[in-house]
C-alpha positions as CSV (number, residue, x, y, z in Angstrom):
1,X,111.1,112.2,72.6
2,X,111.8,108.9,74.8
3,X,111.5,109.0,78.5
4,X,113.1,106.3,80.6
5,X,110.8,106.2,83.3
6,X,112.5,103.0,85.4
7,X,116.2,102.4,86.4
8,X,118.6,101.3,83.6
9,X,118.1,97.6,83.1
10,X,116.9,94.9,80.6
11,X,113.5,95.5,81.4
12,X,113.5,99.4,82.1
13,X,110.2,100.6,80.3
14,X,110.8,103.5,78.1
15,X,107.8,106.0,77.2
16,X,107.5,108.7,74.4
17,X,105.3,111.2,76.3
18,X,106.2,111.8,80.2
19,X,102.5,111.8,80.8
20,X,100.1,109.1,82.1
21,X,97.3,108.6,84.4
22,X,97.4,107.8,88.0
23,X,95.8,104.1,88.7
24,X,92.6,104.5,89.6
25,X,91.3,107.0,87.8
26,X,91.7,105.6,84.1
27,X,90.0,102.1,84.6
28,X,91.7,99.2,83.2
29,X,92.4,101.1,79.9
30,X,89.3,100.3,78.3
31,X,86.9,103.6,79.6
32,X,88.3,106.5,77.5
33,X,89.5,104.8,74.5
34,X,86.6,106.6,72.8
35,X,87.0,109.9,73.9
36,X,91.3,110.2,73.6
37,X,94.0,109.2,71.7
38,X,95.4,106.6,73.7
39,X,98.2,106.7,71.7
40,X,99.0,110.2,72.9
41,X,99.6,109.2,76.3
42,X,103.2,107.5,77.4
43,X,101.8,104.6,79.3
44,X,98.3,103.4,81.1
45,X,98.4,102.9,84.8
46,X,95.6,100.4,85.7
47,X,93.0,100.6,88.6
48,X,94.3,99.2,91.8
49,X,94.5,95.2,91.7
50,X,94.8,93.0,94.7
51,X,95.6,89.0,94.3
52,X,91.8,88.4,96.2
53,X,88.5,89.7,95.2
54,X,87.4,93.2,96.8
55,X,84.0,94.3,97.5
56,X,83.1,98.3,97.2
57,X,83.5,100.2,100.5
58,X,79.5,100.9,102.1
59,X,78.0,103.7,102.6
60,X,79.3,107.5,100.5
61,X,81.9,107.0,98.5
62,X,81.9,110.7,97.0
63,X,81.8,113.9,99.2
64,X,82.3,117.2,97.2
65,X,84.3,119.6,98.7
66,X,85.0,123.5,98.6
67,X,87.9,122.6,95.8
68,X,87.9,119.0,95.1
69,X,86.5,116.0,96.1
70,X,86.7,113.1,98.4
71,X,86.7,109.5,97.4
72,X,86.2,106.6,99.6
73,X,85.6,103.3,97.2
74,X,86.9,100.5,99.4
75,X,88.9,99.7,95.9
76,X,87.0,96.8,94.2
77,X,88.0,94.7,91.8
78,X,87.7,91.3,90.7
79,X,90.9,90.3,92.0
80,X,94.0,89.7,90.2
81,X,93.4,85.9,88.2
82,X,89.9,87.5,86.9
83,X,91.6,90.7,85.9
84,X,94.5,89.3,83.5
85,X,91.6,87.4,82.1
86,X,89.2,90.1,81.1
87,X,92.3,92.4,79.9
88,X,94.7,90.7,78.9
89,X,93.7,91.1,75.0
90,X,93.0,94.4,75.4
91,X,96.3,95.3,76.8
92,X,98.2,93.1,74.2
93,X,96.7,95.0,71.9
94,X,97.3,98.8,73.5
95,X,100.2,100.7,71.5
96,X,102.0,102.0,74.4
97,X,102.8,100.5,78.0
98,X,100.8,99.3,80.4
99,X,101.9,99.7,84.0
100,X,99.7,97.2,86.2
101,X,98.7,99.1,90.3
102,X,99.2,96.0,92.6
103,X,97.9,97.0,96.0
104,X,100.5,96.0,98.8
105,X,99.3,93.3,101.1
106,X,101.3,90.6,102.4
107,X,104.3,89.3,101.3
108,X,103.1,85.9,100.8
109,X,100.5,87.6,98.2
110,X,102.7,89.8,96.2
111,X,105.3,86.7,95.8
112,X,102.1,84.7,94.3
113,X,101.0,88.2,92.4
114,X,104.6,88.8,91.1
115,X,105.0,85.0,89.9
116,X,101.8,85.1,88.0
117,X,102.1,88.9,86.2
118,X,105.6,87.9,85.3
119,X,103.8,85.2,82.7
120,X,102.0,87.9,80.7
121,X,103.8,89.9,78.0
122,X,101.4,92.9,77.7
123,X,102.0,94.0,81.0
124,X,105.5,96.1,80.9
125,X,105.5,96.9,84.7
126,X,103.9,96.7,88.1
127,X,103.0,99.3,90.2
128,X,103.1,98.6,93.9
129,X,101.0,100.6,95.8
130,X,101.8,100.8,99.7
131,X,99.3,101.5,102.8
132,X,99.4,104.6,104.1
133,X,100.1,104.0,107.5
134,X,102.8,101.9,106.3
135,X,106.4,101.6,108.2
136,X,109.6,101.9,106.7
137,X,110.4,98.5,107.3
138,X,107.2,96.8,106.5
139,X,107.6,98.9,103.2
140,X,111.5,97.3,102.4
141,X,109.9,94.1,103.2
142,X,107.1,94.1,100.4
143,X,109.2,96.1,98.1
144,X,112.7,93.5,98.1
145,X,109.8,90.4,98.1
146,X,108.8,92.1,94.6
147,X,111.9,92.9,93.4
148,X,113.5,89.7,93.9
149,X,110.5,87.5,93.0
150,X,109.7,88.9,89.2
151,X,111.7,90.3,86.3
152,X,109.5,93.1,85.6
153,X,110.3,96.5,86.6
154,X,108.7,97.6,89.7
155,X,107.5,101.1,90.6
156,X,105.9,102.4,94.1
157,X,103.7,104.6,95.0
158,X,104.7,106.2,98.4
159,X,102.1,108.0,100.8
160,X,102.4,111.4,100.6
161,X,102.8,111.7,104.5
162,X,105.4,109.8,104.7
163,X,107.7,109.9,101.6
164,X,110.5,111.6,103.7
165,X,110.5,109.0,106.1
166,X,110.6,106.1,103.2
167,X,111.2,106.9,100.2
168,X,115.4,105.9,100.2
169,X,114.9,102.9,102.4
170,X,112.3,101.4,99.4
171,X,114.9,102.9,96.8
172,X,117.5,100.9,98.7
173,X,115.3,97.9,98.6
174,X,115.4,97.9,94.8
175,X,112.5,99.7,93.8
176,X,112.7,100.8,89.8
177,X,110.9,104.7,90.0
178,X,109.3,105.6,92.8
179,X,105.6,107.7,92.5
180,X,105.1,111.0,94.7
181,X,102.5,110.5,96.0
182,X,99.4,108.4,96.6
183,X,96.5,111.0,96.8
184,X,96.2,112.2,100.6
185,X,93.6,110.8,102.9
186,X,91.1,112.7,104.3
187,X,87.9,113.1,106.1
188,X,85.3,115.1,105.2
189,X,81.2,115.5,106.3
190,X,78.7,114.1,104.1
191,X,76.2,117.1,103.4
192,X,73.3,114.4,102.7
193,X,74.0,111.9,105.9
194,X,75.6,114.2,108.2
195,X,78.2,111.5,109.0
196,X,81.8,112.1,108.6
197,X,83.7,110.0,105.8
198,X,87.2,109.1,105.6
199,X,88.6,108.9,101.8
200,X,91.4,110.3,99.3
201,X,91.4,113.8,99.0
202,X,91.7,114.8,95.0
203,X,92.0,118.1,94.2
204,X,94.2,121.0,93.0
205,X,95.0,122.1,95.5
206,X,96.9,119.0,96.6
207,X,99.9,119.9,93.7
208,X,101.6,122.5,95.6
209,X,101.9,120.2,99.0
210,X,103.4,117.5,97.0
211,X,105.0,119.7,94.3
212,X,107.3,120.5,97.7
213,X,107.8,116.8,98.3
214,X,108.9,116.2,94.9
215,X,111.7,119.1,94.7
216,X,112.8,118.4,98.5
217,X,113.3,114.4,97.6
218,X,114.8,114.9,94.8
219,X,117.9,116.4,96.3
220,X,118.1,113.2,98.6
221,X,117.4,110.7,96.1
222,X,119.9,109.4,93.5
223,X,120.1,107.5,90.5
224,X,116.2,106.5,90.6
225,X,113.7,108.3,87.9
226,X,110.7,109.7,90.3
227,X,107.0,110.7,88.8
228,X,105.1,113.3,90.0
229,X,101.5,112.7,91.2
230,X,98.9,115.3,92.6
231,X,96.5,118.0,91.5
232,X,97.6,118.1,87.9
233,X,94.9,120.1,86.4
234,X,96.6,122.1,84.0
235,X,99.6,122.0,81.3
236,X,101.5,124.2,83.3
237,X,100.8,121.8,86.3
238,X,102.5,119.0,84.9
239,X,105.7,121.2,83.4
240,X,106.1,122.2,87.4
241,X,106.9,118.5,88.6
242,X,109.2,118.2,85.9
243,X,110.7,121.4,86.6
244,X,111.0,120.1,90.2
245,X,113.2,117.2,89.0
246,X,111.0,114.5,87.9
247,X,111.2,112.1,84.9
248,X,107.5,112.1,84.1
249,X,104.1,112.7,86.2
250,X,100.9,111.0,86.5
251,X,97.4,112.8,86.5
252,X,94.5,111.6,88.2
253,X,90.9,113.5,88.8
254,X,90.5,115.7,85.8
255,X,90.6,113.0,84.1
256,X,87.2,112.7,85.6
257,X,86.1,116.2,84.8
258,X,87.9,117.1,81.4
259,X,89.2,113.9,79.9
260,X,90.4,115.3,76.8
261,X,92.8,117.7,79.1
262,X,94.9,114.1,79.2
263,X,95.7,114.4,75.7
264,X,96.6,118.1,75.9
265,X,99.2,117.5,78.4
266,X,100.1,114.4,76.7
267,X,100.7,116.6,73.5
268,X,102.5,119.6,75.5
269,X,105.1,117.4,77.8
270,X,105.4,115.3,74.3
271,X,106.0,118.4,72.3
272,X,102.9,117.6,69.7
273,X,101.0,120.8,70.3
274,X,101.0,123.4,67.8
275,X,102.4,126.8,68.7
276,X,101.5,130.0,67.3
277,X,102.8,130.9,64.5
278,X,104.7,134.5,64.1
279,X,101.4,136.6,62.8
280,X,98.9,134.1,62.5
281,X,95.8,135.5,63.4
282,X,93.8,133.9,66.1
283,X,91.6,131.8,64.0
284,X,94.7,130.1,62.4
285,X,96.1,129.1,65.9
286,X,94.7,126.1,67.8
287,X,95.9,125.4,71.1
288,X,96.4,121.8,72.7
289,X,95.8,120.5,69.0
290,X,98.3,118.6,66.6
291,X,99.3,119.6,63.2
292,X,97.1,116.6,61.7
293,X,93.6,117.8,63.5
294,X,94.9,121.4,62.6
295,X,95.0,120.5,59.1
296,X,91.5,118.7,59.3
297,X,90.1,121.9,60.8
298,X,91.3,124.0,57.6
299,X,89.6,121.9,55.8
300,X,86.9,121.9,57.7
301,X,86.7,118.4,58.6
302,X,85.4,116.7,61.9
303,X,87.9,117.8,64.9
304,X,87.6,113.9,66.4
305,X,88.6,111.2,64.3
């Protein structure tokens, strides 16, 4: 099946599984390569890039919680020049999309970020990622300098707080899909320091908070392909967003936990798993698996390629 996950233009990127994982929690495409089938997946979302160098947040940058976790990394990377440098093979070389996280500064720093990502070919879209205390028309602003300033298409992430308040004014702007949502912040206390740390809250619970967003948006919103993000844990997770009315979802934090659960919801959105089979017995029905490892089990060969 193809998915058109951006408007309808020249440059819309088209994917075959509506499945992918939320920037940030799948590297730069290069950490699971040897534990999924990349191939599997519709697209790669990369960690979060900024035009500048950024150092690691001090102090925690992991507090567990009752049902979750919260994550406060301060967002490093090597800055956006370095990046493309180190990856840019890698991604020419990936067999499905890869959808490049631009954090949202200034202006002046996405026009120079657009100009220079619009030069490389493996990249087949950017993803603009907006602060979460952001207004509406601070959010137009970065949005139409993006838009206007590159030929690729151009997603954004919204904050889940305020998607309500800006998710048509950004679609108005010219945004290509829009991504509900950012993970929420939160602040939590540190069981070894005592201290209270302020981070993104990932977790399954967070689904059914933005599950709501999702279905009340898309009622408002027209003519614009919206992804689901949040507390995708399961297959039947992901099915809900797109029950709610989006084109495709993103999964973030069990990629951290179960990596291969990626490729089973890659397979089941896709339509790749096997089903049962009327009156196969339950040794002869594999779910989350394709008809090729199937057959490799029967014959008793190694599960993993």
């Amino acid at each position: 099946m193809s998915v058109e996950i951006t408007r309808n233009t020249k440059n819309a990127i088209t994917i075959q599984t509506p499945m992918m994982p939320a920037a940030g929690t799948f590297g730069f495409g290069d950490v699971y390569r040897d534990i999924i089938k990349v191939d599997l997946l519709g697209a790669i979302v990369t960690s979060p890039v900024t035009y500048e160098p950024w150092h690691p947040a001090t102090g925690t940058k992991v507090v567990p919680l009752d049902s979750g976790v919260l994550v406060h990394t301060g967002l490093p990377n090597p800055g956006l020049h370095k990046t493309l440098k180190t990856y840019r093979n890698l991604w020419s070389m990936m067999p499905i999309p890869v959808i490049l996280h631009l954090v949202a500064t200034t202006a002046e720093q996405i026009r120079k970020s657009i100009t220079r990502i619009d030069e490389e070919e493996c990249i087949a879209g950017i993803e603009l990622g907006l602060n979460d205390d952001i207004s509406a028309q601070e959010a137009v602003k970065l949005v139409e300098t993006a838009v206007k300033r590159g030929e690729k298409p151009v997603l954004v992430r919204l904050p889940m707080l305020d998607a309500y308040e800006i998710a048509e004014a950004v679609a108005d702007a010219g945004a290509d899909a829009l991504i509900i949502s950012a993970p929420p912040r939160g602040t939590a206390r540190d069981p070894k320091t005592g201290k209270l740390v302020s981070g993104r809250v990932y977790s399954p619970i967070v689904k059914p908070m933005v599950l709501r967003v999702v279905g009340q948006l898309m009622r408002r919103l027209k003519e614009i392909p919206v992804i689901g993000a949040g507390g995708i844990h399961t297959l039947q997770d992901a099915r809900d967003y797109l029950e709610a009315g989006a084109t495709a979802v993103q999964v973030d934090s069990v990629a951290w936990i179960q990596p291969d659960m990626l490729e089973k919801i890659a397979r089941d959105l896709g339509g790749k798993s096997v089903t049962k089979e009327t009156g196969a017995f339950p040794d002869e029905w594999y779910p989350g698996m394709g008809d090729t490892e199937r057959e490799k089990r029967r014959r008793g060969e190694s599960f993993k390629e």
